[in-house]
mmCIF file of the N, C-alpha and C atoms, coordinates in Angstrom:
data_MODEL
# 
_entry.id   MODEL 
# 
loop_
_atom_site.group_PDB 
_atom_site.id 
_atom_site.type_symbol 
_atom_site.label_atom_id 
_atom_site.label_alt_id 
_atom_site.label_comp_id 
_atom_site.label_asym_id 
_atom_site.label_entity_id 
_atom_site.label_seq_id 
_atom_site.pdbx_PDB_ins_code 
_atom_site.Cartn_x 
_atom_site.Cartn_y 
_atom_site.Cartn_z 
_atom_site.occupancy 
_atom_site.B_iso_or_equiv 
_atom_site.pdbx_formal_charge 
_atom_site.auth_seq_id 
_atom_site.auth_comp_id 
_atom_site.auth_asym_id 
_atom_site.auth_atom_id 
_atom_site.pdbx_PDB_model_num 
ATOM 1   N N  . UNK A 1 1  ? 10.278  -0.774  12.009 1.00 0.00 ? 1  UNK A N  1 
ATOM 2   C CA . UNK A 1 1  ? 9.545   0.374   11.534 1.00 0.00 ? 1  UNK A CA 1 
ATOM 3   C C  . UNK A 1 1  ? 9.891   0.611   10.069 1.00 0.00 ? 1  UNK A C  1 
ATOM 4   N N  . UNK A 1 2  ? 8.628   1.116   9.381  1.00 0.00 ? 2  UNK A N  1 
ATOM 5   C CA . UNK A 1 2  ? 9.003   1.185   8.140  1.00 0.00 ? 2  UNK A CA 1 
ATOM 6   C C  . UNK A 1 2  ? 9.546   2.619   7.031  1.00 0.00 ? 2  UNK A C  1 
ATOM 7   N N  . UNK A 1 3  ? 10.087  3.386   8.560  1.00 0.00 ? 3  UNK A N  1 
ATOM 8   C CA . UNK A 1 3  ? 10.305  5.179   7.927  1.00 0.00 ? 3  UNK A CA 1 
ATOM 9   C C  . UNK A 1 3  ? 11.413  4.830   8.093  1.00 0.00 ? 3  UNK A C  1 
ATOM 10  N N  . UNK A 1 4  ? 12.189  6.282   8.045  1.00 0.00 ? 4  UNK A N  1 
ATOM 11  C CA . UNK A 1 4  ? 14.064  6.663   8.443  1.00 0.00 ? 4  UNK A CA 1 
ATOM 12  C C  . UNK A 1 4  ? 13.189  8.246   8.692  1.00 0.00 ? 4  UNK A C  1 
ATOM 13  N N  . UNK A 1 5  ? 13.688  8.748   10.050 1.00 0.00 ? 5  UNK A N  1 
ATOM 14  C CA . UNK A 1 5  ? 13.426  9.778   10.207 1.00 0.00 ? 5  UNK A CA 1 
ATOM 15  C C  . UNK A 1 5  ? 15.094  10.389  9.990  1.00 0.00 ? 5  UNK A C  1 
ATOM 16  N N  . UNK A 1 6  ? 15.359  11.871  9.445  1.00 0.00 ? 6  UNK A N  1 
ATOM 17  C CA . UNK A 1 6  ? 16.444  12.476  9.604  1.00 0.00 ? 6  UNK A CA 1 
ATOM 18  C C  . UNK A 1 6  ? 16.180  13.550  9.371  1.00 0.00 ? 6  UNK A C  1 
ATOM 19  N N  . UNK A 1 7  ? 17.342  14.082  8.431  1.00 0.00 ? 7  UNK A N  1 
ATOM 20  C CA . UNK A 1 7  ? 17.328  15.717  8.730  1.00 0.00 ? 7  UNK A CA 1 
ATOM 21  C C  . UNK A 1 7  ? 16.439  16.458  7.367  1.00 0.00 ? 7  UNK A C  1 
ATOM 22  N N  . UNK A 1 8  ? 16.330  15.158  6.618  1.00 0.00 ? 8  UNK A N  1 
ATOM 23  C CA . UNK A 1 8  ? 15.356  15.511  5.399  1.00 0.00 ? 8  UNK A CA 1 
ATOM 24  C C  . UNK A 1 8  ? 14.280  15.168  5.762  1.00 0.00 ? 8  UNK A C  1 
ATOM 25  N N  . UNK A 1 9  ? 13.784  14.918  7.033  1.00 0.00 ? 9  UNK A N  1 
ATOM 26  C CA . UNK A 1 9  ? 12.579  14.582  7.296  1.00 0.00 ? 9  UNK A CA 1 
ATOM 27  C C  . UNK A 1 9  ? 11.842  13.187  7.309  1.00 0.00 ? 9  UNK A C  1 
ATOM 28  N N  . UNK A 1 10 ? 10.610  12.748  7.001  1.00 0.00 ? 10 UNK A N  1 
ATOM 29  C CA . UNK A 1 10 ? 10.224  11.691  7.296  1.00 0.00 ? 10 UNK A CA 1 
ATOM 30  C C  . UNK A 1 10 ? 10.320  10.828  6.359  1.00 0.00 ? 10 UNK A C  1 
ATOM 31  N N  . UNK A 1 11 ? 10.775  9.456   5.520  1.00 0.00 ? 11 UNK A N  1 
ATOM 32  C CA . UNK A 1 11 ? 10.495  9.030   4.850  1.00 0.00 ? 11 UNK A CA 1 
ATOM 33  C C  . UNK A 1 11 ? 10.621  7.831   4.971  1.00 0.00 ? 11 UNK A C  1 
ATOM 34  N N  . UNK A 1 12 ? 10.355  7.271   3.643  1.00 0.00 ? 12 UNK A N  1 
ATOM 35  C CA . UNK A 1 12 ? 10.449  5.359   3.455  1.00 0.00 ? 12 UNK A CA 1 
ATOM 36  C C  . UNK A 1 12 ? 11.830  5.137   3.692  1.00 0.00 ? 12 UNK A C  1 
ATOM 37  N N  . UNK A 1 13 ? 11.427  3.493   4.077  1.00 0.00 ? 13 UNK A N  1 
ATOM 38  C CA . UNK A 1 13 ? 12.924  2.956   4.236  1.00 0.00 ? 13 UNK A CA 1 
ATOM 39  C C  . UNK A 1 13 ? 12.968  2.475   2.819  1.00 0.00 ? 13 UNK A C  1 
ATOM 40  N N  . UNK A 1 14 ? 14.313  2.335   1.896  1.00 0.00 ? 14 UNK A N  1 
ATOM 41  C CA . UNK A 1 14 ? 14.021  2.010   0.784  1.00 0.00 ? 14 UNK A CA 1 
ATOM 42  C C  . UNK A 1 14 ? 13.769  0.163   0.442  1.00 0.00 ? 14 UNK A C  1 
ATOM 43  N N  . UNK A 1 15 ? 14.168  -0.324  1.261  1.00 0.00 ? 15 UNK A N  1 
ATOM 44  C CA . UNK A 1 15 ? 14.489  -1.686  1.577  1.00 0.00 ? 15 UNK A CA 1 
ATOM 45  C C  . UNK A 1 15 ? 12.464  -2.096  1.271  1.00 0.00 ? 15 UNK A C  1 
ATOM 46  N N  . UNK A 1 16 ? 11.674  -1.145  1.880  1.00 0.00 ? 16 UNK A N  1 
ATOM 47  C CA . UNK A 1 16 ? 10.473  -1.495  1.980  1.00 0.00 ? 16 UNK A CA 1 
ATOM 48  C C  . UNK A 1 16 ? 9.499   -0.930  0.877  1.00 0.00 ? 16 UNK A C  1 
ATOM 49  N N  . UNK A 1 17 ? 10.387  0.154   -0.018 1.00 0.00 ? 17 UNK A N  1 
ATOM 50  C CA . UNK A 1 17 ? 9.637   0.790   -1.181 1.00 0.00 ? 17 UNK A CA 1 
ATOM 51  C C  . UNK A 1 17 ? 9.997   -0.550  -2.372 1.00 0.00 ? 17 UNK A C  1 
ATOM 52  N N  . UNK A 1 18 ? 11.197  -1.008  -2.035 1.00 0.00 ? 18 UNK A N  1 
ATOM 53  C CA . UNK A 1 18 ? 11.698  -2.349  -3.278 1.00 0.00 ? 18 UNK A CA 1 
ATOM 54  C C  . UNK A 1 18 ? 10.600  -3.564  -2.504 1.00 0.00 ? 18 UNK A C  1 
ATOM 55  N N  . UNK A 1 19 ? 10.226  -3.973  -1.704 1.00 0.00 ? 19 UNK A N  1 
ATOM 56  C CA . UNK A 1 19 ? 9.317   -4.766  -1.245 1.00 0.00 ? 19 UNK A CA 1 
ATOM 57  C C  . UNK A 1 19 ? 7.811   -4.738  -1.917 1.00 0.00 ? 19 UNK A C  1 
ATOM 58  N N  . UNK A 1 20 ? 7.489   -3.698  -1.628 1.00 0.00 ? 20 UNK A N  1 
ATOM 59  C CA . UNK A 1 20 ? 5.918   -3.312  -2.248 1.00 0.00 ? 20 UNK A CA 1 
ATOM 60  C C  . UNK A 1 20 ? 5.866   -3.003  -3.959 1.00 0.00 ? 20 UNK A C  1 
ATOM 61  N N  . UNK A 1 21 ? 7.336   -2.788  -4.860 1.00 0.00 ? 21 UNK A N  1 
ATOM 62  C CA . UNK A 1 21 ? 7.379   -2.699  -5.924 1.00 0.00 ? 21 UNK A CA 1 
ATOM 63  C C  . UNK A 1 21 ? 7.672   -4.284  -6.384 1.00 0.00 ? 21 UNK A C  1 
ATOM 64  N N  . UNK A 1 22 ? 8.300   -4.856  -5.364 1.00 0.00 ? 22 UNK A N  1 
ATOM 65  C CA . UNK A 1 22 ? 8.153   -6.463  -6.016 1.00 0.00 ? 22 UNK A CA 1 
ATOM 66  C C  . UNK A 1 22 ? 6.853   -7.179  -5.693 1.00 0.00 ? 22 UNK A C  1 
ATOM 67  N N  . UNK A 1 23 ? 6.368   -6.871  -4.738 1.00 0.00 ? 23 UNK A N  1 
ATOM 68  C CA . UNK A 1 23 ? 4.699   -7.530  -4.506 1.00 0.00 ? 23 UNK A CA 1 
ATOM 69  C C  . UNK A 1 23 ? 4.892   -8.400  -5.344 1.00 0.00 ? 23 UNK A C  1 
ATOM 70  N N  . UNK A 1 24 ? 3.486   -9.836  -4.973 1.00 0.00 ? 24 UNK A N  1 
ATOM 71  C CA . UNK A 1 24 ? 3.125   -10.748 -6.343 1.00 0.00 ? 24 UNK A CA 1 
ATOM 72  C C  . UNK A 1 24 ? 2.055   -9.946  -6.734 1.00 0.00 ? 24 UNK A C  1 
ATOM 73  N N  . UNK A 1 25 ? 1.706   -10.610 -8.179 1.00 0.00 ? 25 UNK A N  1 
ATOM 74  C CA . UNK A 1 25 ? 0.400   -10.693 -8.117 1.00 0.00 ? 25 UNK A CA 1 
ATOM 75  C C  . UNK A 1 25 ? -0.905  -10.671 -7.698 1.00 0.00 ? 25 UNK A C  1 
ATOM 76  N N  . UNK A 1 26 ? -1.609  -10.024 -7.232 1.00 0.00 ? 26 UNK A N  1 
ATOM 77  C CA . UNK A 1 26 ? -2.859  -9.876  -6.074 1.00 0.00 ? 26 UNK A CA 1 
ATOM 78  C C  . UNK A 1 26 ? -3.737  -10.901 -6.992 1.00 0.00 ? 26 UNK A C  1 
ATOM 79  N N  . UNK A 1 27 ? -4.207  -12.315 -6.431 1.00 0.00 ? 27 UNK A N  1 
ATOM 80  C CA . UNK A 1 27 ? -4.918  -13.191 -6.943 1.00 0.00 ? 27 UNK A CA 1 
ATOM 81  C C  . UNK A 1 27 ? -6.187  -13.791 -6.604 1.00 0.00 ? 27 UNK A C  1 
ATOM 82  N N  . UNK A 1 28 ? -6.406  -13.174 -4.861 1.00 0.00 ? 28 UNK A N  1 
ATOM 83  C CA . UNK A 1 28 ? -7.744  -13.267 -4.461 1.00 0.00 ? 28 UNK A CA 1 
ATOM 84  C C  . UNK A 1 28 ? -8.213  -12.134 -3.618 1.00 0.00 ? 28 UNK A C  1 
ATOM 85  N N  . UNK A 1 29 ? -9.174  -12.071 -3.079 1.00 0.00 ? 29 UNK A N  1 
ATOM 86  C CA . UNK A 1 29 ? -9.728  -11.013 -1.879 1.00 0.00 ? 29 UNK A CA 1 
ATOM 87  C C  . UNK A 1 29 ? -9.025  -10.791 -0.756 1.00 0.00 ? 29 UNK A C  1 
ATOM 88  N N  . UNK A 1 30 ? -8.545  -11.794 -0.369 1.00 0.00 ? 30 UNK A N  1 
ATOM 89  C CA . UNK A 1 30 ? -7.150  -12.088 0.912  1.00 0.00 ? 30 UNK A CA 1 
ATOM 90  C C  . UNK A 1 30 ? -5.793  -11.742 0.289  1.00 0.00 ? 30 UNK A C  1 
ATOM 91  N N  . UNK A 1 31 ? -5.491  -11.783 -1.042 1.00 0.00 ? 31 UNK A N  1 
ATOM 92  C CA . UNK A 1 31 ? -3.795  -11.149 -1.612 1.00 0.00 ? 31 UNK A CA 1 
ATOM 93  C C  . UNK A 1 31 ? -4.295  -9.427  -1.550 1.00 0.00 ? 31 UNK A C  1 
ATOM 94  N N  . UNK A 1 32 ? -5.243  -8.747  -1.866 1.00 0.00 ? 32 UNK A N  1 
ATOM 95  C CA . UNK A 1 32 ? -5.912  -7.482  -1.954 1.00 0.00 ? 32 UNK A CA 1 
ATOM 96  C C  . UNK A 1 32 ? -5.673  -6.896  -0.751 1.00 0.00 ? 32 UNK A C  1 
ATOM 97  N N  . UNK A 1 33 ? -6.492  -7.354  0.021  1.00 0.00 ? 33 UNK A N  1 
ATOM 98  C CA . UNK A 1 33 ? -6.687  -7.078  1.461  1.00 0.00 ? 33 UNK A CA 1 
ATOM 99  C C  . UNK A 1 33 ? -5.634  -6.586  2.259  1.00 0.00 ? 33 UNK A C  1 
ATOM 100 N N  . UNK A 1 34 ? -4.513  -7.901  1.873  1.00 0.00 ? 34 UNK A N  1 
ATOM 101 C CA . UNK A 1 34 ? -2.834  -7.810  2.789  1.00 0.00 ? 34 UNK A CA 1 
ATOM 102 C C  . UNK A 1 34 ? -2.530  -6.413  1.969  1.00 0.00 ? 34 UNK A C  1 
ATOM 103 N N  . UNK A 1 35 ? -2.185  -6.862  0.925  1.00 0.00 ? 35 UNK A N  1 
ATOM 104 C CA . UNK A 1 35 ? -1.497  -5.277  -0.022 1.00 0.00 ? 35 UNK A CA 1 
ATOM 105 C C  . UNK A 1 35 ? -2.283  -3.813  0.465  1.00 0.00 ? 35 UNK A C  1 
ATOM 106 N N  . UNK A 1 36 ? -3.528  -3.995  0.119  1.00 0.00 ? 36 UNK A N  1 
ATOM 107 C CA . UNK A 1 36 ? -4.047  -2.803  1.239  1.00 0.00 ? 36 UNK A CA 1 
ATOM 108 C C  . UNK A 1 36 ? -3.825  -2.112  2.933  1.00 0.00 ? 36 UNK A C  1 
ATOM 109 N N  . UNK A 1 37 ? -3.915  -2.981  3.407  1.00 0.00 ? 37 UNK A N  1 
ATOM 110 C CA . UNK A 1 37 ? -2.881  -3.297  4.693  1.00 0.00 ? 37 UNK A CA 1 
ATOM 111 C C  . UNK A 1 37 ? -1.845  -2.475  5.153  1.00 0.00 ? 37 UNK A C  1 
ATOM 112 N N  . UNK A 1 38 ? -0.836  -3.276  3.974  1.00 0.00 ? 38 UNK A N  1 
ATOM 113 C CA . UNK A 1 38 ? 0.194   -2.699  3.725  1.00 0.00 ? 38 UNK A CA 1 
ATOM 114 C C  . UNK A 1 38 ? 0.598   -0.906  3.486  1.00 0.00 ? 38 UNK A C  1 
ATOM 115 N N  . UNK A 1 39 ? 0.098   -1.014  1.466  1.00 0.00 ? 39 UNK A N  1 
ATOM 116 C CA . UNK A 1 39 ? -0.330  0.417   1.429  1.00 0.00 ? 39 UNK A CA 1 
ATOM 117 C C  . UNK A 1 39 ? -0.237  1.296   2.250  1.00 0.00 ? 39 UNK A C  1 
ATOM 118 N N  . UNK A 1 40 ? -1.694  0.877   3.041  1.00 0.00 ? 40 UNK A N  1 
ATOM 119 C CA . UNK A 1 40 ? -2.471  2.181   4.092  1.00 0.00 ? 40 UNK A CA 1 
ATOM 120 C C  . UNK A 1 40 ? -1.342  2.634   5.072  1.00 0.00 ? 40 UNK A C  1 
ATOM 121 N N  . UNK A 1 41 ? -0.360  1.907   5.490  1.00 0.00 ? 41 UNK A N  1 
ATOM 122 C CA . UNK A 1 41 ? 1.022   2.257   6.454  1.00 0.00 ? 41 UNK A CA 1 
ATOM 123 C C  . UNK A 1 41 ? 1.672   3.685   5.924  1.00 0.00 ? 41 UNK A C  1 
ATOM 124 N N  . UNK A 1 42 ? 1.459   3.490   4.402  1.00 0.00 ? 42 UNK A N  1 
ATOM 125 C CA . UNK A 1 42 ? 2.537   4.591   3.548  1.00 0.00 ? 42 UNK A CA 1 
ATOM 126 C C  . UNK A 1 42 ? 2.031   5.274   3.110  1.00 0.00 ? 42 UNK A C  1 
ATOM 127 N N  . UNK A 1 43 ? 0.550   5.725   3.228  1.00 0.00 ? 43 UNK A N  1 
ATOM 128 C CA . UNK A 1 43 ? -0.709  6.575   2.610  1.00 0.00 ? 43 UNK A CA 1 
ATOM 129 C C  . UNK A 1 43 ? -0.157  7.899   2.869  1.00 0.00 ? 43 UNK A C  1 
ATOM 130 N N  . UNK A 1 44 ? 0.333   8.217   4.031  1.00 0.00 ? 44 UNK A N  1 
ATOM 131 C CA . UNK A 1 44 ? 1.001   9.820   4.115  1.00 0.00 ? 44 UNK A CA 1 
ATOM 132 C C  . UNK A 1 44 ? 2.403   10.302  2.809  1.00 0.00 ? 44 UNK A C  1 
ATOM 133 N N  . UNK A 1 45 ? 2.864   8.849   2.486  1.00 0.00 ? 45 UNK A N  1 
ATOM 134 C CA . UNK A 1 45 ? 3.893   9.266   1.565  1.00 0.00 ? 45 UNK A CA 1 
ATOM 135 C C  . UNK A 1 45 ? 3.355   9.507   -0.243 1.00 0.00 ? 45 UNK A C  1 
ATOM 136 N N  . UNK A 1 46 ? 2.295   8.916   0.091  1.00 0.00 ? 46 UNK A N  1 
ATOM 137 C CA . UNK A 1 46 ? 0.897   8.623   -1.751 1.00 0.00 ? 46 UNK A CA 1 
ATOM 138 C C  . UNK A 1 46 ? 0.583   9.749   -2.031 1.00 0.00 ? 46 UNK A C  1 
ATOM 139 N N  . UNK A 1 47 ? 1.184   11.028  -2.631 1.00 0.00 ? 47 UNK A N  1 
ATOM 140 C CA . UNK A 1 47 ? -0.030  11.973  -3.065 1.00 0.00 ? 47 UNK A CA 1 
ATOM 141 C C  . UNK A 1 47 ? -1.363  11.215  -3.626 1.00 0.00 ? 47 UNK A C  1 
ATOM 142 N N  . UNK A 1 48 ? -2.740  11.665  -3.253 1.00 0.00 ? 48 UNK A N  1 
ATOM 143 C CA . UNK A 1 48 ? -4.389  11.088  -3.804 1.00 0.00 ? 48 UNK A CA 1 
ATOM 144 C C  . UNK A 1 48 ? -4.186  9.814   -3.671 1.00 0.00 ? 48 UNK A C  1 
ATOM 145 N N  . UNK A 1 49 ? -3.450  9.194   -2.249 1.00 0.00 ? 49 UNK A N  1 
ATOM 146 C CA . UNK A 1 49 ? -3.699  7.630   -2.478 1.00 0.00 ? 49 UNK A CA 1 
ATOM 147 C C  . UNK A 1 49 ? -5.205  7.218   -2.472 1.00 0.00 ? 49 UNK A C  1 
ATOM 148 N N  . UNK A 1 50 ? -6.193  7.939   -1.785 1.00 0.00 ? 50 UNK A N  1 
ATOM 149 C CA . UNK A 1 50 ? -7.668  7.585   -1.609 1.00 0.00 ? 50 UNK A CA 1 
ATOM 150 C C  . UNK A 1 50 ? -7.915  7.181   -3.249 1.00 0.00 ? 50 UNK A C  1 
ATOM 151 N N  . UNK A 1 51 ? -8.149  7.844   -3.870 1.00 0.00 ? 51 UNK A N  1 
ATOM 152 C CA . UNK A 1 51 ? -8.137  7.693   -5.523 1.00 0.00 ? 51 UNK A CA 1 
ATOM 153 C C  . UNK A 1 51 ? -7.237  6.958   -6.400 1.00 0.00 ? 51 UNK A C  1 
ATOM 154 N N  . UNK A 1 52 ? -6.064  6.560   -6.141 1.00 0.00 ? 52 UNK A N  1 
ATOM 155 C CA . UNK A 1 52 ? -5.529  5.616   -6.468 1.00 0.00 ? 52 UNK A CA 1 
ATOM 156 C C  . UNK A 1 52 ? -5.753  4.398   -6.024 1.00 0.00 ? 52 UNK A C  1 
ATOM 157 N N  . UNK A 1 53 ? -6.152  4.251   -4.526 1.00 0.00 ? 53 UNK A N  1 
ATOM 158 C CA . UNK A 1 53 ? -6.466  2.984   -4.237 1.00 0.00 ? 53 UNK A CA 1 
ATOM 159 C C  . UNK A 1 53 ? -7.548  2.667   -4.028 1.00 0.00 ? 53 UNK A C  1 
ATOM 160 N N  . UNK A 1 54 ? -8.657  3.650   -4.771 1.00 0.00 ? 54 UNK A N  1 
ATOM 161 C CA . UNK A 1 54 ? -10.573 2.955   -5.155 1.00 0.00 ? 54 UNK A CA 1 
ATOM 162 C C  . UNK A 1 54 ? -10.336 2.152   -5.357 1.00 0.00 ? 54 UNK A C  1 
ATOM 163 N N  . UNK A 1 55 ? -9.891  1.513   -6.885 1.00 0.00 ? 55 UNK A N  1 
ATOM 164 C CA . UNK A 1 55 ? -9.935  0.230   -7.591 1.00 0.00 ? 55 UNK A CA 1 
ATOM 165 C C  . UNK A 1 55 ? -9.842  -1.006  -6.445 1.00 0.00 ? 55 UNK A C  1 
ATOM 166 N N  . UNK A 1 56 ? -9.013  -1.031  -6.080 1.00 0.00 ? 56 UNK A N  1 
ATOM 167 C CA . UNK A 1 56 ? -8.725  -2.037  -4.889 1.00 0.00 ? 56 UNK A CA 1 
ATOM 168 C C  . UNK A 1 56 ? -9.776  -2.092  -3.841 1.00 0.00 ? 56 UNK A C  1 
ATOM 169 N N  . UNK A 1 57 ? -10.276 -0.843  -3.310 1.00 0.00 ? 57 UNK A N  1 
ATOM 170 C CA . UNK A 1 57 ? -11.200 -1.087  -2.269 1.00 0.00 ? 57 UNK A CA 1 
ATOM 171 C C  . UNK A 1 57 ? -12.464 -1.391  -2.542 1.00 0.00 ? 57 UNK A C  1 
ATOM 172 N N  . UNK A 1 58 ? -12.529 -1.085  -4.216 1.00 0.00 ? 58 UNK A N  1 
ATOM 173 C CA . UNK A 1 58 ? -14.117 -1.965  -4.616 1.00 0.00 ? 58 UNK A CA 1 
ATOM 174 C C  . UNK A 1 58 ? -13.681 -3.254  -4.840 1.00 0.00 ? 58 UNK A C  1 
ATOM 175 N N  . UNK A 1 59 ? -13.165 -3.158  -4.681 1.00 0.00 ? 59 UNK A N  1 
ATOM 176 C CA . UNK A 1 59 ? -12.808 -4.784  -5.179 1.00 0.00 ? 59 UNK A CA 1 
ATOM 177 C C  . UNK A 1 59 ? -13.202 -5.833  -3.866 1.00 0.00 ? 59 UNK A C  1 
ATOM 178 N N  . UNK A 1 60 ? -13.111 -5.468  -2.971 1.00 0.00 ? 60 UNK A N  1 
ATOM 179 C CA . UNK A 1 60 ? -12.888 -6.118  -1.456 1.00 0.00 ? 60 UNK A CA 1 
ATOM 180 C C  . UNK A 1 60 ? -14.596 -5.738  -1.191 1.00 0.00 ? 60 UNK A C  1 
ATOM 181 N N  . UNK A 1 61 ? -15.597 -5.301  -1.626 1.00 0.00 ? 61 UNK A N  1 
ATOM 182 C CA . UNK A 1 61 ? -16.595 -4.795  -1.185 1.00 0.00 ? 61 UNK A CA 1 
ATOM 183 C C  . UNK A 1 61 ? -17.173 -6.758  -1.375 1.00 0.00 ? 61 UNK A C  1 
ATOM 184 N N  . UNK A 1 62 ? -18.180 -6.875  -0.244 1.00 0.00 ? 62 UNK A N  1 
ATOM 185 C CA . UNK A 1 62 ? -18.755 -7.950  -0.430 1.00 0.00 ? 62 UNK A CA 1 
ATOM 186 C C  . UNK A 1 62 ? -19.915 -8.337  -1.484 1.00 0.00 ? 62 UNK A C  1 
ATOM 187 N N  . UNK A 1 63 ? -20.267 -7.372  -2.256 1.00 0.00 ? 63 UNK A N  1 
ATOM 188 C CA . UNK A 1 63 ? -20.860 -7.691  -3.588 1.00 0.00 ? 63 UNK A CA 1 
ATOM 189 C C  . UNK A 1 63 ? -20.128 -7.749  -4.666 1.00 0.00 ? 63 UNK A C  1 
ATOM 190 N N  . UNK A 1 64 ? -18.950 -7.787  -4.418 1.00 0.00 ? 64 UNK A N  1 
ATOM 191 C CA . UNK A 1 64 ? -18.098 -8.085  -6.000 1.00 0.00 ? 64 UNK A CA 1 
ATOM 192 C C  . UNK A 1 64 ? -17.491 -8.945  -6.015 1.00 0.00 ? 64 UNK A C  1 
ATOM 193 N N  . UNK A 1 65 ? -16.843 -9.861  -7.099 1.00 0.00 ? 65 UNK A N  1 
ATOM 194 C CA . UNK A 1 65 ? -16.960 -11.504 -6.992 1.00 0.00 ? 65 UNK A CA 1 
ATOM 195 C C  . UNK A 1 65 ? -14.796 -11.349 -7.373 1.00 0.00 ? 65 UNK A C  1 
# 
């Protein structure tokens, strides 16, 4: 699992916030996709992730190259 629940409440494990800050490079529609994936797990921790993560989800739309 990718939280620590305690007495401060719900949060990231940090092991998995250094994971998604090392990411590669997103280099095709399938590197996008996974990272989105991903993301969407931690969307409760994103203040305006919807709006931060447009860019990415047009990107994956099947009319864009």
């Amino acid at each position: 699992m990718g939280v620590v629940i305690g007495p401060k409440g719900i949060q990231m494990k940090k092991e998995k916030v250094k994971r998604v800050l090392e990411w590669p490079t997103l280099k095709c529609v399938k590197d996008v996709q996974k990272f989105l994936g991903l993301a969407n797990y931690y969307r409760r921790f994103i203040q305006d992730f919807a709006s931060i993560a447009r860019p990415l989800h047009d990107m994956v739309k099947k009319d864009k190259k």
